[in-house]
N, C-alpha and C positions, 0 to 999 in steps of 0.2 A: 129596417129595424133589425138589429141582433139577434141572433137565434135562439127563441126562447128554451130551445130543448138543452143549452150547455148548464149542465147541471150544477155546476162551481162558480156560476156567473151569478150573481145577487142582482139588483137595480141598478144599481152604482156600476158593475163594470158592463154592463149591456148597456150602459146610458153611455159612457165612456168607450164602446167600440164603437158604437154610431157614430160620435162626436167624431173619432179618428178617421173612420171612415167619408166622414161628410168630408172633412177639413181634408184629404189626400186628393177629392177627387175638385174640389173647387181650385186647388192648388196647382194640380194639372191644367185645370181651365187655364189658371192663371198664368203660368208661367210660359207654357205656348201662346196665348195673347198677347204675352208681352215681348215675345219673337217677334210680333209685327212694329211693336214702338220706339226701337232704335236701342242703341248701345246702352241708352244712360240706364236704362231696366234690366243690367247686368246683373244687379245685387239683387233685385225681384226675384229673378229670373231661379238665381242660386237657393235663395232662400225659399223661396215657394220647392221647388225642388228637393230640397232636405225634407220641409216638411211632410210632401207628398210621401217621402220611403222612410220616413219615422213613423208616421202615424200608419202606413199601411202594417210594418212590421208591428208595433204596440198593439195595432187591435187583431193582429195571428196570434203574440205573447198570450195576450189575455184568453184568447179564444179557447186556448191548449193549456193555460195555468201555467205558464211557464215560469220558474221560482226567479226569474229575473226581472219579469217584466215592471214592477215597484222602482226600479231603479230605473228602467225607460222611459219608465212615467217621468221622471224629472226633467231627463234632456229632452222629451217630447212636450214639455211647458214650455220648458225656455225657449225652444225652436217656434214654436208656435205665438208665443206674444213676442219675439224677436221679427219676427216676419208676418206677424199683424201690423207691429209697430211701422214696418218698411213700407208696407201695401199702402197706409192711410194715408201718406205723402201723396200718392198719385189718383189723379182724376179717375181712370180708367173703371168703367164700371167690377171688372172682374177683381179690379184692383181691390174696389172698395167692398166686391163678396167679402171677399180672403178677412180684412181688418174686420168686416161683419160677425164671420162666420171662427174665425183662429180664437178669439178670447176664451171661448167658450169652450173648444175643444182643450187649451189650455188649461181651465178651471178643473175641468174633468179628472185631466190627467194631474194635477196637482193630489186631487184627491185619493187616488189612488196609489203616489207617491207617500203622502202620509199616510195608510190605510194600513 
């Protein structure tokens, strides 16, 4: 859970650093996991990987107020339901965290995009 002492953090972006935070570390799961499934988990691989160093970066932004991070928020959506989208194709259970778990983080950061 987000630290509740950052004084500039309301619900929304404490809900929204967790969400980023969840979603970088299943992504890691995922993308080393898929080191073991063969080539064709290339584009897993990449994508999980982006979003692991978006969402870790978006939820420091937010954590520090940083007058940028509204505009992270966007490309950390699309990265995030771009690479949900990739994971749901494959059986793999971590596969199927990541599509679980990315929507959500997604939504988050939407919101914060419009905020």
């Amino acid at each position: 859970m987000a630290v509740q002492r950052i004084e500039h953090a309301d619900d929304h972006v404490r809900e929204c650093i967790d969400n980023c935070l969840e979603a970088a570390q299943v992504c890691e799961w995922c993308a080393d996991a898929c080191l073991d499934e063969g080539e064709e988990m290339a584009r897993c691989i990449r994508l999980c990987r982006d979003v692991a160093d978006i969402t870790t970066i978006h939820a420091r932004w937010m954590a520090r107020n940083s007058g940028y991070h509204r505009e992270l928020a966007a490309v950390c959506a699309d990265l995030c339901e771009e690479c949900a989208e990739e994971c749901e194709q494959h059986d793999h259970d971590h596969c199927q965290a990541c599509a679980e778990i990315l929507p959500e983080c997604a939504e988050s950061c939407r919101e914060m995009a419009s905020a």
